[in-house]
PDB file of N, CA, C and O in Angstrom:
ATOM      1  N   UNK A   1      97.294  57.508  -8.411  1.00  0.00           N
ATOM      2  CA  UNK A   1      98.449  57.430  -7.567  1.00  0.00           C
ATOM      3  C   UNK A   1      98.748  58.780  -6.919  1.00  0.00           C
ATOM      4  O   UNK A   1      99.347  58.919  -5.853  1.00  0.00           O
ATOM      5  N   UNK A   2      98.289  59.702  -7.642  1.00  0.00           N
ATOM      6  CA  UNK A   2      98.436  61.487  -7.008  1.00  0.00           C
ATOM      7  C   UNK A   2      97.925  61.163  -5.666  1.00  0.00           C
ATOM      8  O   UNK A   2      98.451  61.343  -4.568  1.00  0.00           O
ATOM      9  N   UNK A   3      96.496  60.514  -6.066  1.00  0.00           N
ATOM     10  CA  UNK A   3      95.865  60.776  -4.499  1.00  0.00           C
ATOM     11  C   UNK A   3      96.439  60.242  -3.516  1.00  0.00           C
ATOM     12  O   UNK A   3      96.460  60.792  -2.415  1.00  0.00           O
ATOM     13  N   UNK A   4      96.991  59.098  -3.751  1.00  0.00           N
ATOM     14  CA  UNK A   4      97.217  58.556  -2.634  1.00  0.00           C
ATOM     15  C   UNK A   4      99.046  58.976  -2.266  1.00  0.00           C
ATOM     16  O   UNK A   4      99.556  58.113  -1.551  1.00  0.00           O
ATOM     17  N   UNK A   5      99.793  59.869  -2.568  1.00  0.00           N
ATOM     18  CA  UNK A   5     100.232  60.610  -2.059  1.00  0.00           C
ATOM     19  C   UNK A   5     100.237  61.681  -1.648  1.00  0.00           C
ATOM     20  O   UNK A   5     100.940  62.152  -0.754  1.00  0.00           O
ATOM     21  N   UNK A   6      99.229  62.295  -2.437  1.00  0.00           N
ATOM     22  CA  UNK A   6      98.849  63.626  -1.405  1.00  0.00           C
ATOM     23  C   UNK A   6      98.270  62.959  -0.141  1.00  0.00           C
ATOM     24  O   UNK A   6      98.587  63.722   0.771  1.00  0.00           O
ATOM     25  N   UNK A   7      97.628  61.993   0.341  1.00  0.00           N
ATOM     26  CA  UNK A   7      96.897  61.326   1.192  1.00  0.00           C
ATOM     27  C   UNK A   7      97.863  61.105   2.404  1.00  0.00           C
ATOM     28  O   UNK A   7      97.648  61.348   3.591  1.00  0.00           O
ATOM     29  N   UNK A   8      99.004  60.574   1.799  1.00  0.00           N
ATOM     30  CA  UNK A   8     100.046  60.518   2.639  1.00  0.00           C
ATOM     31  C   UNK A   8     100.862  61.367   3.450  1.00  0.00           C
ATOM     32  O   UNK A   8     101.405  61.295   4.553  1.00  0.00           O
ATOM     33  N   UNK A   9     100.740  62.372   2.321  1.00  0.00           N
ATOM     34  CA  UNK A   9     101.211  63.815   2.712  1.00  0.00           C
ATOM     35  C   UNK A   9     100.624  64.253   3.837  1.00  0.00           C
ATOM     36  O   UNK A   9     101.039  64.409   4.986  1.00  0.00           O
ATOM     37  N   UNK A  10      99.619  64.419   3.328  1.00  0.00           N
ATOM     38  CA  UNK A  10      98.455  65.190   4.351  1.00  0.00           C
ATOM     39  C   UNK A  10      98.611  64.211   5.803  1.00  0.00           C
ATOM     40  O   UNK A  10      98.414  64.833   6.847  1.00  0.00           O
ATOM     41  N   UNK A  11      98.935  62.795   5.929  1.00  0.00           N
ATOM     42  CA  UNK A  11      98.850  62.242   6.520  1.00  0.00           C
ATOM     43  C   UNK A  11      99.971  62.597   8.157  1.00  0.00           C
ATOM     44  O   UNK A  11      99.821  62.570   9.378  1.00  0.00           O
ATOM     45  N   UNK A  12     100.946  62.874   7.261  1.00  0.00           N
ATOM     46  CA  UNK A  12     102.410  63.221   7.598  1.00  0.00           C
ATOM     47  C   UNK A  12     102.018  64.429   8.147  1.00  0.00           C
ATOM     48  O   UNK A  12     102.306  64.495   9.342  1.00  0.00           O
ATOM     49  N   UNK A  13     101.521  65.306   7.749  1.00  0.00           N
ATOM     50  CA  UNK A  13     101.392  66.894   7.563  1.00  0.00           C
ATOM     51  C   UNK A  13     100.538  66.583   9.348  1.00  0.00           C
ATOM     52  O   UNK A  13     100.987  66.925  10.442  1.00  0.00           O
ATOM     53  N   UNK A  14      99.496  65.991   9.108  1.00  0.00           N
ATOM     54  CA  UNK A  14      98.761  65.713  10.513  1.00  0.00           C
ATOM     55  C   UNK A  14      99.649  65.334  11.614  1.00  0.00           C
ATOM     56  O   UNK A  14     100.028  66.104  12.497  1.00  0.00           O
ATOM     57  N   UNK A  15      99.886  64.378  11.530  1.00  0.00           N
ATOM     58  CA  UNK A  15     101.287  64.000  12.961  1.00  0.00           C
ATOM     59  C   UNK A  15     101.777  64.784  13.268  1.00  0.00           C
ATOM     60  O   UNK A  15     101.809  65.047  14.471  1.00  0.00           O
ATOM     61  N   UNK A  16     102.371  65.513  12.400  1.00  0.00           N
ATOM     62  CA  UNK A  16     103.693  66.243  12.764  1.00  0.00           C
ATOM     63  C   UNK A  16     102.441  67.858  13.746  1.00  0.00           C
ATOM     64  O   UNK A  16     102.675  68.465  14.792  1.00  0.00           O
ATOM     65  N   UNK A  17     101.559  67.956  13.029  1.00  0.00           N
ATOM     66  CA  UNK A  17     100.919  69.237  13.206  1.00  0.00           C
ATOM     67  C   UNK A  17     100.026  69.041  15.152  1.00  0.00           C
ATOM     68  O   UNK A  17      99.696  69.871  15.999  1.00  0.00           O
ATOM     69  N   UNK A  18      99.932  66.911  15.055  1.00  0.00           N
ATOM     70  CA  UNK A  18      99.688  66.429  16.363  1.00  0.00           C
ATOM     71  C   UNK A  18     100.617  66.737  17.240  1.00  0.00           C
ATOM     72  O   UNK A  18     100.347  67.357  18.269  1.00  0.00           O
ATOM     73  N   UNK A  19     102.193  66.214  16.839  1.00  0.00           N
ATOM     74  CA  UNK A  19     103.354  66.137  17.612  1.00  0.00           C
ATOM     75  C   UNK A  19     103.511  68.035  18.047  1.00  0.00           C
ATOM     76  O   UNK A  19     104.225  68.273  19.021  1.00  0.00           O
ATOM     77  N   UNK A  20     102.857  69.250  17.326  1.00  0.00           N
ATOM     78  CA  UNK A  20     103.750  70.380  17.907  1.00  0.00           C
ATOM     79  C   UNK A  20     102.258  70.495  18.753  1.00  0.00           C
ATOM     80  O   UNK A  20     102.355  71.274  19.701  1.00  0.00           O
ATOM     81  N   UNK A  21     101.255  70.040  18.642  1.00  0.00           N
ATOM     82  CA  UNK A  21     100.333  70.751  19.498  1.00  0.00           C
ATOM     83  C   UNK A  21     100.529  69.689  20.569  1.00  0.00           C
ATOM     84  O   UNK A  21     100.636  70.376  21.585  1.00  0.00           O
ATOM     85  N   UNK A  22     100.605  68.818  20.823  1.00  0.00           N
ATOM     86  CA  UNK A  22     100.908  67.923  22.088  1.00  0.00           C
ATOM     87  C   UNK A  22     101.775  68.715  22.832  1.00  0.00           C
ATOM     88  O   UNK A  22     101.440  69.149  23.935  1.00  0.00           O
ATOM     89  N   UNK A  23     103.164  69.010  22.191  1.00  0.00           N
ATOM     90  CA  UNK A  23     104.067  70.208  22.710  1.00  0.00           C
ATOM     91  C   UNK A  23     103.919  71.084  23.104  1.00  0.00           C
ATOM     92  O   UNK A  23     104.485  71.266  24.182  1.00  0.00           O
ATOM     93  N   UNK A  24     102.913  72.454  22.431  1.00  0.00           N
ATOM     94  CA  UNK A  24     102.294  73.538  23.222  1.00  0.00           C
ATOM     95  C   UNK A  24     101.394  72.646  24.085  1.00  0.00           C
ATOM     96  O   UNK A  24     101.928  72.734  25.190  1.00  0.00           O
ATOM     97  N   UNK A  25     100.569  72.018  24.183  1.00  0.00           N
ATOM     98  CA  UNK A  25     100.163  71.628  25.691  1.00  0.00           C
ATOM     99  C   UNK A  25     100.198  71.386  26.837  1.00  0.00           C
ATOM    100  O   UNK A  25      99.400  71.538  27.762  1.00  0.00           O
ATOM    101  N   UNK A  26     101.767  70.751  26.693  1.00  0.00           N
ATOM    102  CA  UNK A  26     102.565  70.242  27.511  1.00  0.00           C
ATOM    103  C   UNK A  26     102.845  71.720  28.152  1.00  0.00           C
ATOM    104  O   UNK A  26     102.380  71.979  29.262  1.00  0.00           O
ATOM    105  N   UNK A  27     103.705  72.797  27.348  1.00  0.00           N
ATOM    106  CA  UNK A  27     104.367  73.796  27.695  1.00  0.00           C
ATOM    107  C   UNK A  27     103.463  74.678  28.455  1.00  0.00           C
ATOM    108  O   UNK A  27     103.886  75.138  29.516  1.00  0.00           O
ATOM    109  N   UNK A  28     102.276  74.976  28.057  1.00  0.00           N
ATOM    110  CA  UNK A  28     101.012  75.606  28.025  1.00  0.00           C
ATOM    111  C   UNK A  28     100.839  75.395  30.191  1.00  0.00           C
ATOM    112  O   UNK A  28     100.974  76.068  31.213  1.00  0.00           O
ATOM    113  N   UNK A  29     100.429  73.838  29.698  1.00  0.00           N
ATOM    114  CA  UNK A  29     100.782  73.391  31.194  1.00  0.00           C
ATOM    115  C   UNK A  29     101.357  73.735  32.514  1.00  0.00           C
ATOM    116  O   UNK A  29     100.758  74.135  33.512  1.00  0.00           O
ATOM    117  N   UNK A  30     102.991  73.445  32.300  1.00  0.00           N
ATOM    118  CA  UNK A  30     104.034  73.960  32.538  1.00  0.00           C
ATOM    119  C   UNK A  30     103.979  75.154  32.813  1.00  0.00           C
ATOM    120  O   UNK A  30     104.444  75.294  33.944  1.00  0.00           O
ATOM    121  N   UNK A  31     103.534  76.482  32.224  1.00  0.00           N
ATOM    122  CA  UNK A  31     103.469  77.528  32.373  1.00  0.00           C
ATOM    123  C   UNK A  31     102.583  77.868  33.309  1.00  0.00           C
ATOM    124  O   UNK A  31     102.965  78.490  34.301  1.00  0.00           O
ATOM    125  N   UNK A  32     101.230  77.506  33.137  1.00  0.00           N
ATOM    126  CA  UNK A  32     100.260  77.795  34.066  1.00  0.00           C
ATOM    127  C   UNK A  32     100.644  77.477  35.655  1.00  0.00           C
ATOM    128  O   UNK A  32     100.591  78.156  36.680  1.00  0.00           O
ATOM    129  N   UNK A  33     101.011  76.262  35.389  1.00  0.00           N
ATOM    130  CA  UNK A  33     101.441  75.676  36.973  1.00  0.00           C
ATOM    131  C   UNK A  33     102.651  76.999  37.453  1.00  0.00           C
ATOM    132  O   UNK A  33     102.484  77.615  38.506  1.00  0.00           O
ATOM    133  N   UNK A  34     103.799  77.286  36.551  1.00  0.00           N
ATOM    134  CA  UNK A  34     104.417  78.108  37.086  1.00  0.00           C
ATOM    135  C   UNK A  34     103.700  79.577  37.262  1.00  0.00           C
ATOM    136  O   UNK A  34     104.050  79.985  38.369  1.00  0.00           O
ATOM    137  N   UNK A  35     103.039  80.320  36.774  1.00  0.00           N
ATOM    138  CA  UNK A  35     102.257  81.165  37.076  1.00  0.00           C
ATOM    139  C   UNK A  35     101.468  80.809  38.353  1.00  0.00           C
ATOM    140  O   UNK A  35     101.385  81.636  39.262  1.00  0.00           O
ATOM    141  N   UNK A  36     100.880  79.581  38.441  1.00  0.00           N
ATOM    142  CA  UNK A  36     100.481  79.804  39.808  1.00  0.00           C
ATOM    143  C   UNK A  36     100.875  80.019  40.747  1.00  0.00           C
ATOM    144  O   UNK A  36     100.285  80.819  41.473  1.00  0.00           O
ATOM    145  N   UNK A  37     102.443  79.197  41.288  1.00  0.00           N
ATOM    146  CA  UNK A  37     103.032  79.365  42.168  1.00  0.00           C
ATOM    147  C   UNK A  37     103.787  80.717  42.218  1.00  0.00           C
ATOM    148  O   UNK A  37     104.479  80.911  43.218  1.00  0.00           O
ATOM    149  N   UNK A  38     103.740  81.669  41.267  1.00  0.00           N
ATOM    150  CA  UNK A  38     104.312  82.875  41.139  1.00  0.00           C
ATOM    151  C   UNK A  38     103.246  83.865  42.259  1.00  0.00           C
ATOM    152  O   UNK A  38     103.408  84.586  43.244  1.00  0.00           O
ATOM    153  N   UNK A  39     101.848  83.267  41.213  1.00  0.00           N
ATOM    154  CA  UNK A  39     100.581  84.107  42.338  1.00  0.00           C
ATOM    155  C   UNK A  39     100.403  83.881  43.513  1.00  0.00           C
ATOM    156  O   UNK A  39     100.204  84.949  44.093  1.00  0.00           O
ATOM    157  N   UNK A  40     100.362  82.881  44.303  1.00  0.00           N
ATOM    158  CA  UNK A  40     100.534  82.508  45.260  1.00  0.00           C
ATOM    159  C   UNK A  40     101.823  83.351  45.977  1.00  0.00           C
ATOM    160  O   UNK A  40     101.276  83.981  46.882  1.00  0.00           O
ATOM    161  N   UNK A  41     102.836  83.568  45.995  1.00  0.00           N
ATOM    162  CA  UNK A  41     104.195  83.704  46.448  1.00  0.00           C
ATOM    163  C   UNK A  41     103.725  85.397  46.192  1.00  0.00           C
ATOM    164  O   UNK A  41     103.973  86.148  47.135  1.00  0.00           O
ATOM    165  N   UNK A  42     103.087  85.980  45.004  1.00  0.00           N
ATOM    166  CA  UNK A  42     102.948  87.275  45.344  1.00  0.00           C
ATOM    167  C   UNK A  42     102.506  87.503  46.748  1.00  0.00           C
ATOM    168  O   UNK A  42     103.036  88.061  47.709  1.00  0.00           O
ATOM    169  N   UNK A  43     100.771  86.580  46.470  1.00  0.00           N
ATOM    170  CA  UNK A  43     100.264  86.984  47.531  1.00  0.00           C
ATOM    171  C   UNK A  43     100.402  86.929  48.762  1.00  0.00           C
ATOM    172  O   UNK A  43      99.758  87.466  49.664  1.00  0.00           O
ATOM    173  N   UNK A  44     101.811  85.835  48.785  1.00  0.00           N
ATOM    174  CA  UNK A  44     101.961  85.258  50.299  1.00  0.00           C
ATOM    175  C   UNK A  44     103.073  87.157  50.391  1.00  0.00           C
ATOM    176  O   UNK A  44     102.938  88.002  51.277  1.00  0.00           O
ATOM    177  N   UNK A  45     103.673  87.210  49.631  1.00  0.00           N
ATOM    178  CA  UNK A  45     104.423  88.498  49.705  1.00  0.00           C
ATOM    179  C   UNK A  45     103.992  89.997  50.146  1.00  0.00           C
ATOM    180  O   UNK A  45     104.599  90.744  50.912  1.00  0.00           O
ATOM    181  N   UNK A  46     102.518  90.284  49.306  1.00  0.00           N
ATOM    182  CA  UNK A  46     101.736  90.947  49.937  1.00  0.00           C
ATOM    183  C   UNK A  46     100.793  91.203  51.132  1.00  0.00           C
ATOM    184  O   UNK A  46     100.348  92.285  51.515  1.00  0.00           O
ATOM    185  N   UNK A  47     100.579  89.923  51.657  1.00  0.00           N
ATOM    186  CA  UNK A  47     100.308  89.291  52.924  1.00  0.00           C
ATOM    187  C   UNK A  47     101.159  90.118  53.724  1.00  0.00           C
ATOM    188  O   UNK A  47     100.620  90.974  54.425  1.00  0.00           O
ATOM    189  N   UNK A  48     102.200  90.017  53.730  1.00  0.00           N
ATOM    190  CA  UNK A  48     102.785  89.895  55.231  1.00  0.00           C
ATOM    191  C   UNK A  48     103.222  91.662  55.399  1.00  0.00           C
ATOM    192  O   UNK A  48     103.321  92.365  54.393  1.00  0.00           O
ATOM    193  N   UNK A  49     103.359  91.994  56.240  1.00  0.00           N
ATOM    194  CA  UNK A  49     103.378  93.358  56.903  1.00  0.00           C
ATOM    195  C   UNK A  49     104.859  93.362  57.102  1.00  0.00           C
ATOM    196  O   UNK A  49     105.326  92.574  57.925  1.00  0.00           O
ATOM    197  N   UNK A  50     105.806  94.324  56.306  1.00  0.00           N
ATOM    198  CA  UNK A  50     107.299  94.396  57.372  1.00  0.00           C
ATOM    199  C   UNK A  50     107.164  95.646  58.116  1.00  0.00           C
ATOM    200  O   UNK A  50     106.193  96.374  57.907  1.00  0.00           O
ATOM    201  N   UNK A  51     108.043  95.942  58.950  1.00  0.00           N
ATOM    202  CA  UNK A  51     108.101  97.134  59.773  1.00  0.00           C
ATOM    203  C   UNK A  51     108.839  98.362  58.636  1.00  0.00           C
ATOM    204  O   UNK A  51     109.733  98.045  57.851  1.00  0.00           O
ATOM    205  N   UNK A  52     108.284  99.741  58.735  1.00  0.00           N
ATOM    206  CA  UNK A  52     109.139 100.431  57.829  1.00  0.00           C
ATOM    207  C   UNK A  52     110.813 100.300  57.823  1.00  0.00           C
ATOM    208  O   UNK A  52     111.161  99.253  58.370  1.00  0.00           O
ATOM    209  N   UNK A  53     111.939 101.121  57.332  1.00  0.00           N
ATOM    210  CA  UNK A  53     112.696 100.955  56.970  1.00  0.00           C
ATOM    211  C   UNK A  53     113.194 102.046  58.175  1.00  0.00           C
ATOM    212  O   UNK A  53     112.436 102.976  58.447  1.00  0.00           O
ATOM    213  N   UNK A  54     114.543 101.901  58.918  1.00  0.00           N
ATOM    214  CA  UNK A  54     114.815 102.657  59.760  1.00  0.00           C
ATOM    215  C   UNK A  54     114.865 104.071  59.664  1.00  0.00           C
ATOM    216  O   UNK A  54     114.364 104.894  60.430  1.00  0.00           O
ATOM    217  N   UNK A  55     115.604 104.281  58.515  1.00  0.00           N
ATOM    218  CA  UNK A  55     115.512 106.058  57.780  1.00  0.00           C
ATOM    219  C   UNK A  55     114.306 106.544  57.973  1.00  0.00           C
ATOM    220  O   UNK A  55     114.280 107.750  58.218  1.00  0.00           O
ATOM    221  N   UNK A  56     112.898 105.774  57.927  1.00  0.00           N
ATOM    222  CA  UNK A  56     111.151 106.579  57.654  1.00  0.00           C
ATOM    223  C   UNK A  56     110.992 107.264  58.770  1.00  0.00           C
ATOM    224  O   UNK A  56     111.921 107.026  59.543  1.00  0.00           O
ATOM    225  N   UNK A  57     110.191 108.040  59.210  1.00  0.00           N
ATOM    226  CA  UNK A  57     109.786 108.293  60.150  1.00  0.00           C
ATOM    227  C   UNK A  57     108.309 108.607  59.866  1.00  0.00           C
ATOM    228  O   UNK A  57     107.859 109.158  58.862  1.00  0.00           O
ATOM    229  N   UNK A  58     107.510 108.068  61.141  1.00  0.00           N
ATOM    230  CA  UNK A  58     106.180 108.181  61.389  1.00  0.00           C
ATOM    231  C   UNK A  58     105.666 109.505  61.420  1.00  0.00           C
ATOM    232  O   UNK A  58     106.095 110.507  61.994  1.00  0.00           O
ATOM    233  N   UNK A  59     104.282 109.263  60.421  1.00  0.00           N
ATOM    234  CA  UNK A  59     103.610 110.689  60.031  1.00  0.00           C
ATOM    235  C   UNK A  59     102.736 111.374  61.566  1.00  0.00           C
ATOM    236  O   UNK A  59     101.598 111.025  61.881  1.00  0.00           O
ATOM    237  N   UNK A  60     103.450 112.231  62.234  1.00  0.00           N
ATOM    238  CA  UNK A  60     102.724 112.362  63.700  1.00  0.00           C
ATOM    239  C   UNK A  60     102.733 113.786  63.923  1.00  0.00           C
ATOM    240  O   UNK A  60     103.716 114.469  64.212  1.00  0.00           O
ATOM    241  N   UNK A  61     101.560 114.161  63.762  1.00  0.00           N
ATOM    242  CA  UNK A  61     101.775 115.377  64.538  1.00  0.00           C
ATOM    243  C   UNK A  61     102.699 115.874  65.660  1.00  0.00           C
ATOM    244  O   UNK A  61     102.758 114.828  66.306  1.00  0.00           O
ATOM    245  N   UNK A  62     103.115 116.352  66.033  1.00  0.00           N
ATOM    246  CA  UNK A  62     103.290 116.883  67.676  1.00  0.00           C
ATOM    247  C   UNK A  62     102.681 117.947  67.889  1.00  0.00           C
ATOM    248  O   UNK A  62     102.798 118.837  67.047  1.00  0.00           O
ATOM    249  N   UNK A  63     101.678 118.220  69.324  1.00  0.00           N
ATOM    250  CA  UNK A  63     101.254 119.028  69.402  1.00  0.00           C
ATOM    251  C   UNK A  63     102.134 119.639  70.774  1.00  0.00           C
ATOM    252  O   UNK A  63     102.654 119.139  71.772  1.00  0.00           O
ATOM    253  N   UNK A  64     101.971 121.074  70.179  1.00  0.00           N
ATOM    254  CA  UNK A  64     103.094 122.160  70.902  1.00  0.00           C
ATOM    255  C   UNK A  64     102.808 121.843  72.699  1.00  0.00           C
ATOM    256  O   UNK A  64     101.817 121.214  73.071  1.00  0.00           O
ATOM    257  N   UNK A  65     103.574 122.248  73.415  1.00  0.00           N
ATOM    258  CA  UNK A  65     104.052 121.752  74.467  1.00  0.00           C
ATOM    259  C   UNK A  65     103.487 123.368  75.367  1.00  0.00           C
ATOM    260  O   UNK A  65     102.850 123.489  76.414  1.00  0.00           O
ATOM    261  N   UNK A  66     104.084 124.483  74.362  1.00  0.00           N
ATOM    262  CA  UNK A  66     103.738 125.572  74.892  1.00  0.00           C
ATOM    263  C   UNK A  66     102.647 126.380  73.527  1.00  0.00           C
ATOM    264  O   UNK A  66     102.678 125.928  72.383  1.00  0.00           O
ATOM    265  N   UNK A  67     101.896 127.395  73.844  1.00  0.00           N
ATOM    266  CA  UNK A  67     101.095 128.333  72.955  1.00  0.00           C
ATOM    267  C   UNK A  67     102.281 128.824  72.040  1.00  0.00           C
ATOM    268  O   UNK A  67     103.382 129.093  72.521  1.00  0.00           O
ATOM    269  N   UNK A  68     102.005 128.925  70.730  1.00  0.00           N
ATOM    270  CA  UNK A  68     102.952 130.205  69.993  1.00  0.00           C
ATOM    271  C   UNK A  68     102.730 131.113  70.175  1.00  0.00           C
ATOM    272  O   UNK A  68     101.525 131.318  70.322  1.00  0.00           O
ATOM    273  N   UNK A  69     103.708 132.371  70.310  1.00  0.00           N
ATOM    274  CA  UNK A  69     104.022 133.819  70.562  1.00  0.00           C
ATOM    275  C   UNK A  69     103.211 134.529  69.278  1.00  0.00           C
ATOM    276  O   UNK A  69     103.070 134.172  68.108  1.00  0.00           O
ATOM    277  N   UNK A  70     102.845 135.441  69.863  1.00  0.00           N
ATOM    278  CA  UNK A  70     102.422 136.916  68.851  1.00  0.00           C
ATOM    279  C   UNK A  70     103.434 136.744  68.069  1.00  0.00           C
ATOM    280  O   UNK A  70     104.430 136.133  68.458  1.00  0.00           O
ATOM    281  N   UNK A  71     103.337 137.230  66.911  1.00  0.00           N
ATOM    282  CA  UNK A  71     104.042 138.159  66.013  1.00  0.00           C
ATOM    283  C   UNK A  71     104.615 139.314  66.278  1.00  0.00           C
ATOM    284  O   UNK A  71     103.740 140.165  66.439  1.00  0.00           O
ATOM    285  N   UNK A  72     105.729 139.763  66.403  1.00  0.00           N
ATOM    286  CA  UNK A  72     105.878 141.297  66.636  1.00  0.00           C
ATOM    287  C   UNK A  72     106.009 142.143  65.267  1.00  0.00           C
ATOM    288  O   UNK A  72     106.840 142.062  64.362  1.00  0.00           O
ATOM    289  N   UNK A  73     104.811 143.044  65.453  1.00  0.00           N
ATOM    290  CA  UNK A  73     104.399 144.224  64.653  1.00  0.00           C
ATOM    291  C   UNK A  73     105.785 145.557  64.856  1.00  0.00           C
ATOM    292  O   UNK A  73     106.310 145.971  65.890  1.00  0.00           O
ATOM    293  N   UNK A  74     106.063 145.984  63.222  1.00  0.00           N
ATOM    294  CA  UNK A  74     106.625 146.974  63.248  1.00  0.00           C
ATOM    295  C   UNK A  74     105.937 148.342  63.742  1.00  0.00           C
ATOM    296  O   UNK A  74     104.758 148.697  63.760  1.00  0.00           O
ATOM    297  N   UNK A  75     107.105 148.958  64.128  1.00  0.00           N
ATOM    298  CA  UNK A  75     106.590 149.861  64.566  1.00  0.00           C
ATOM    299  C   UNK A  75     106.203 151.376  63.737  1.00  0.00           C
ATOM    300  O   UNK A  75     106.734 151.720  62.681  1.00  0.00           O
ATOM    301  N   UNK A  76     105.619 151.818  64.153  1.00  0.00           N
ATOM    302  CA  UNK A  76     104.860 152.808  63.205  1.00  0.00           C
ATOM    303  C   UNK A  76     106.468 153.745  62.024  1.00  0.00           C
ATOM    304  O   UNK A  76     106.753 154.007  60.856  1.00  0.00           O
ATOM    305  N   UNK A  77     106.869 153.843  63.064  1.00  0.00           N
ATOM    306  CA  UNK A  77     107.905 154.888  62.290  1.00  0.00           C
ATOM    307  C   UNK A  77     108.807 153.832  61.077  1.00  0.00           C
ATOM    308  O   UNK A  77     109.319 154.563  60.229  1.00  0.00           O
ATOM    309  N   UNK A  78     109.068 152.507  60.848  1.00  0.00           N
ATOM    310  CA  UNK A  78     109.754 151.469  59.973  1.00  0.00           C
ATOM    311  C   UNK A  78     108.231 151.504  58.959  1.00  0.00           C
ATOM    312  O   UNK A  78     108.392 151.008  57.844  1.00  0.00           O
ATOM    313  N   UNK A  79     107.497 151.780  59.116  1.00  0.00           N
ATOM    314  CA  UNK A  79     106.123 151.709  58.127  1.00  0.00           C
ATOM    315  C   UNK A  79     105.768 153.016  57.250  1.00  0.00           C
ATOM    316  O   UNK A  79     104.812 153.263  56.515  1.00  0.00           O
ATOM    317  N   UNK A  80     106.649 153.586  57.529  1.00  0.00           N
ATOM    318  CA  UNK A  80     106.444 155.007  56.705  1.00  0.00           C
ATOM    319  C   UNK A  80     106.848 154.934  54.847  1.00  0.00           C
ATOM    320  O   UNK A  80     106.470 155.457  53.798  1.00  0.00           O
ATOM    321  N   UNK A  81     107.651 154.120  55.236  1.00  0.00           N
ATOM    322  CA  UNK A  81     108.823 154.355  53.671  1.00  0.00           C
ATOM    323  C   UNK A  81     107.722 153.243  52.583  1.00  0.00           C
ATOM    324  O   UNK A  81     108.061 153.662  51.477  1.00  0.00           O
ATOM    325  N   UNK A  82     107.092 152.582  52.417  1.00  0.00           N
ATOM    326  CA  UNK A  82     105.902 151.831  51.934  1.00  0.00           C
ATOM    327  C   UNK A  82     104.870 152.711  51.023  1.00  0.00           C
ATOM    328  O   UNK A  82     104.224 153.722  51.295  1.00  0.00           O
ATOM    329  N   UNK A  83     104.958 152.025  49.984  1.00  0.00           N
ATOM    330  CA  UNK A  83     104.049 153.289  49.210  1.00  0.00           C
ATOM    331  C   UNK A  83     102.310 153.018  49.212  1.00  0.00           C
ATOM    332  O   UNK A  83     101.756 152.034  49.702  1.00  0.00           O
ATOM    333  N   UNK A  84     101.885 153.755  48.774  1.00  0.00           N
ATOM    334  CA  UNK A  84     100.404 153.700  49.557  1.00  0.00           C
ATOM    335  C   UNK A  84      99.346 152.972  48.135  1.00  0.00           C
ATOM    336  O   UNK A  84      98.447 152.165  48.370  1.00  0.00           O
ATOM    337  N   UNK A  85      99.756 153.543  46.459  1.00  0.00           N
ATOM    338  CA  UNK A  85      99.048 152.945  45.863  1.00  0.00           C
ATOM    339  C   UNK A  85     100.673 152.716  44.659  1.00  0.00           C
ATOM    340  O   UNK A  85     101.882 152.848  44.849  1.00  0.00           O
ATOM    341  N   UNK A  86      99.852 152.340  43.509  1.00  0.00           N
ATOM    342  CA  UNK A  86     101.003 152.101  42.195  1.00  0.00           C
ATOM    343  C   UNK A  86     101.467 153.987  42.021  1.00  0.00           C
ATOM    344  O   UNK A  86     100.939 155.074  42.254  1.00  0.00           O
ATOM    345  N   UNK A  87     102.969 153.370  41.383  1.00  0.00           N
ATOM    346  CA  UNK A  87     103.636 154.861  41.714  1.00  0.00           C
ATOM    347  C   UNK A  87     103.402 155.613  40.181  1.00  0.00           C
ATOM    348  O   UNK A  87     103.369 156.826  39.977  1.00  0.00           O
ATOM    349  N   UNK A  88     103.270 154.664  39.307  1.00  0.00           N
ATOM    350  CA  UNK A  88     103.089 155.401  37.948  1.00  0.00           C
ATOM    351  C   UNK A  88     101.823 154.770  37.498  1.00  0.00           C
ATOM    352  O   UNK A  88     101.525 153.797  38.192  1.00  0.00           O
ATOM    353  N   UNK A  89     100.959 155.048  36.502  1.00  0.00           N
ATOM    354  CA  UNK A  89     100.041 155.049  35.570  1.00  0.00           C
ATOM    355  C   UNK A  89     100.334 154.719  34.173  1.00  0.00           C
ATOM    356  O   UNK A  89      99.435 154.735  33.333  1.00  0.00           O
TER     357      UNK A  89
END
């Protein structure tokens, strides 16, 4: 008579162990399908091109209109006070 309630048991034990995996399948399902339409909707998202944001501004050179000026060099006498090598050792 043991056996044939452990038999039963086990029997029980199966259904129930049918009934939660039917459940993750279902869910399993469910999920995937929603993941797809997630990927999709990325990619339709990454797809599309917007225009930058008004604040950006475009990376553009400008090239000068006129030449740049020399540098103006000091003149000899403002070049005196400059020391020539290290002052101590």
């Amino acid at each position: 008579m043991s056996l044939e309630l452990e038999n039963q048991h086990l029997r029980n034990k199966v259904d129930q162990l049918e009934k939660q995996l039917s459940e993750a399948d279902g869910k399993i399902t469910e999920l995937t399908e929603k993941l797809e339409a997630a990927q999709k909707l990325i990619a339709e998202l990454q797809d599309q091109k917007k225009p930058p944001p008004p604040f950006v501004k475009a990376n553009i050179k400008k090239e000068p209109d006129q030449p740049k000026k020399e540098r103006k060099k000091r003149p000899p006498s403002q070049n005196g006070v400059r020391r020539l090598g290290p002052g101590r050792m």
